[in-house]
C-alpha positions in Angstrom: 1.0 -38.2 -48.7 3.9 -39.7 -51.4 2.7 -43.0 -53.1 1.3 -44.0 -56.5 -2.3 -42.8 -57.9 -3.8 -45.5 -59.6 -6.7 -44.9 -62.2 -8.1 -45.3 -65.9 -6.9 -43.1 -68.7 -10.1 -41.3 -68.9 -9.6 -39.9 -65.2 -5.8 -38.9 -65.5 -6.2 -35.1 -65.7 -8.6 -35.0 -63.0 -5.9 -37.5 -61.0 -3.1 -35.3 -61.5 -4.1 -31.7 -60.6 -6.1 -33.0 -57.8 -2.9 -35.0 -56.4 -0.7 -32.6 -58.0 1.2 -34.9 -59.7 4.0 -33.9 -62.3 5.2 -37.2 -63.1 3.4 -40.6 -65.2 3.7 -43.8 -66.5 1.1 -44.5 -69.1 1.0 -48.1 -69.6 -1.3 -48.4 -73.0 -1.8 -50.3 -76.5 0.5 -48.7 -79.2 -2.3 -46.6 -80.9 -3.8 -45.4 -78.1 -3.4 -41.8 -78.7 -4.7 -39.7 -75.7 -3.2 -35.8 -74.3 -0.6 -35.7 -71.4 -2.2 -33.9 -69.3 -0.5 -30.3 -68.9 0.9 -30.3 -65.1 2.4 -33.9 -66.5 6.1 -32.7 -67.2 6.8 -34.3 -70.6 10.3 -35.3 -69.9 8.8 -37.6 -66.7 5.9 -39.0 -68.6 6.9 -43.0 -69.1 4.7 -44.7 -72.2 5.0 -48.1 -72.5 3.0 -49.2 -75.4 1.4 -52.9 -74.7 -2.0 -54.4 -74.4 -3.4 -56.2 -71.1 -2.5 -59.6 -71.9 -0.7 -62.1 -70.1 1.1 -64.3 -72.5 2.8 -63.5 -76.0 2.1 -64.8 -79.2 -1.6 -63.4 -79.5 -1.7 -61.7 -82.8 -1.0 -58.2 -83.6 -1.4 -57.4 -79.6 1.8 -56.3 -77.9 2.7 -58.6 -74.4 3.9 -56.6 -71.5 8.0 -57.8 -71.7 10.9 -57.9 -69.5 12.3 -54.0 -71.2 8.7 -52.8 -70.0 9.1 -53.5 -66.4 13.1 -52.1 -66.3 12.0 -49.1 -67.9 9.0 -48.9 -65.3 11.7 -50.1 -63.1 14.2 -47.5 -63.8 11.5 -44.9 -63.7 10.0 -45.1 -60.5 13.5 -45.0 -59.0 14.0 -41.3 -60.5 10.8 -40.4 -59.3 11.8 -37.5 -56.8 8.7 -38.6 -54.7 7.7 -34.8 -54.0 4.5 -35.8 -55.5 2.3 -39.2 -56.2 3.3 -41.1 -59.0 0.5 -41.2 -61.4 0.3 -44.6 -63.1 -2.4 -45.6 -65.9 -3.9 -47.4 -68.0 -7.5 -48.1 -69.8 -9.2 -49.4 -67.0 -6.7 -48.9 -64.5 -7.3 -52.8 -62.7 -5.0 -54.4 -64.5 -1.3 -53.2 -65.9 -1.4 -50.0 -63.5 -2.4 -52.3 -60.5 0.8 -54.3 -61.3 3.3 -50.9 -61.9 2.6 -49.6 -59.1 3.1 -52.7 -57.0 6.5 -53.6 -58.8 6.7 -49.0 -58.6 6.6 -49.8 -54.8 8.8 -52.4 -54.4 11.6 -50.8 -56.4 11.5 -47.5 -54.3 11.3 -49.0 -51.2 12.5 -52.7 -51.7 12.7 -53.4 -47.9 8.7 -54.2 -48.0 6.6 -57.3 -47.5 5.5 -58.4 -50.4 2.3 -60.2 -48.8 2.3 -56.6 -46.8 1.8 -54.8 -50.1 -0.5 -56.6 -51.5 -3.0 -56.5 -49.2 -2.6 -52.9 -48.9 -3.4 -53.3 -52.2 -6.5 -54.9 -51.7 -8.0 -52.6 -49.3 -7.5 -49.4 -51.2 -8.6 -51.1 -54.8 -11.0 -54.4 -53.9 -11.3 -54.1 -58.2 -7.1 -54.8 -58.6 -6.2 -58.1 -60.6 -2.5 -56.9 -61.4 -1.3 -58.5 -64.9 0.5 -61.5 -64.1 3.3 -61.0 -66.6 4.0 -57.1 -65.4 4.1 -59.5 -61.8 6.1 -62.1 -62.8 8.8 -60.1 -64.7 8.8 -57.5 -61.8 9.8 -60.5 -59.4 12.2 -61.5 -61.4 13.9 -58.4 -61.9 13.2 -57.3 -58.8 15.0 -60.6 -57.2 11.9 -61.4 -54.9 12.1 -65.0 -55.4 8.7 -65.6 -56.3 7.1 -63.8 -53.3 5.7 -61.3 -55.6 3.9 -63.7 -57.5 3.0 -65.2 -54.6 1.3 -62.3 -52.9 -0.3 -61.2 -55.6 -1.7 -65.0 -56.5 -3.1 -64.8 -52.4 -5.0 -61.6 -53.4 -7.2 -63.6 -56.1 -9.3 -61.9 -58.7 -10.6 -58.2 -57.8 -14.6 -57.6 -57.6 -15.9 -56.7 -60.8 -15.8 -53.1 -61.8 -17.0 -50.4 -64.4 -13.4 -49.3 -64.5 -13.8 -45.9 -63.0 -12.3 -46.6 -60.3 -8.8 -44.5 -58.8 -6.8 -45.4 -55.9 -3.8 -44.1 -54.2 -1.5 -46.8 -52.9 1.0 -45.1 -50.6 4.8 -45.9 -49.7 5.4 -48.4 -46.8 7.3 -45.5 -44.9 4.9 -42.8 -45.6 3.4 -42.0 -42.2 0.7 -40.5 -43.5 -0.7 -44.0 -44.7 
């Protein structure tokens, strides 16, 4: 099965031997230092450095922006899809939620929006994707607000000791 592993930092070596990824985007604050993990190749691991926020203008923290999401963007449309994408963060229920649903529509941009995100929802009942990866990805992505609006439906995800991994697969994967 091809789609996107979802989880915190703490868990992405385990993540990526067991699902064999080779490719990451590491969506983290600026001096968060942390160890690729080796079967990551380094020329397909994506950092963009931000904090979980969802408006600018809050200090020395760093707001996800519009180059974050093309980069992510640009990414996960060289991904060769051999393997799961392996997207973190910290906590992996907030910035990795949203890359991997903006991941998913840029790979396969044919897809529901409302569709996705309630796959979403039932394989991570913990997501609450970051509004501003959401609304930039719409924008960029051209989805006329139904991004947001999908991912508005889904409301806030159940509270969570942020442990928790999940594997959101491709529309078209018919393994899923």
């Amino acid at each position: 099965m091809t789609g996107f592993v979802v989880g915190p930092l703490e868990k992405i070596a385990e993540l990526a031997v067991r699902h064999r990824s080779t490719e990451m985007v590491s969506l983290i604050a600026e001096n968060q230092d942390f160890h690729r993990p080796g079967v990551i190749r380094a020329e397909r691991h994506l950092k963009l450095k931000m904090n979980d926020i969802a408006f600018a203008g809050t200090g020395n923290l760093i707001a996800p922006a519009e180059e974050h999401v093309s980069q992510l963007i640009d990414f996960a449309q060289d991904w060769d899809q051999s393997a799961p994408l392996l997207i973190h963060c910290w906590m992996g229920v907030s910035r990795s939620p949203a890359a991997a649903l903006i991941a998913c529509l840029a790979v396969d941009p044919h897809q529901d929006e409302f569709d996705l995100a309630g796959r979403l929802r039932k394989v991570a009942p913990h997501a609450t994707p970051n509004t501003r990866l959401i609304e930039f990805g719409d924008r960029i992505l051209k989805r006329d607000g139904r991004l947001v609006a999908a991912v508005k439906s889904m409301g806030r995800g159940a509270d969570t000791d942020g442990r928790a991994s999940f594997m959101l697969p491709l529309c078209g994967d018919p393994n899923s």
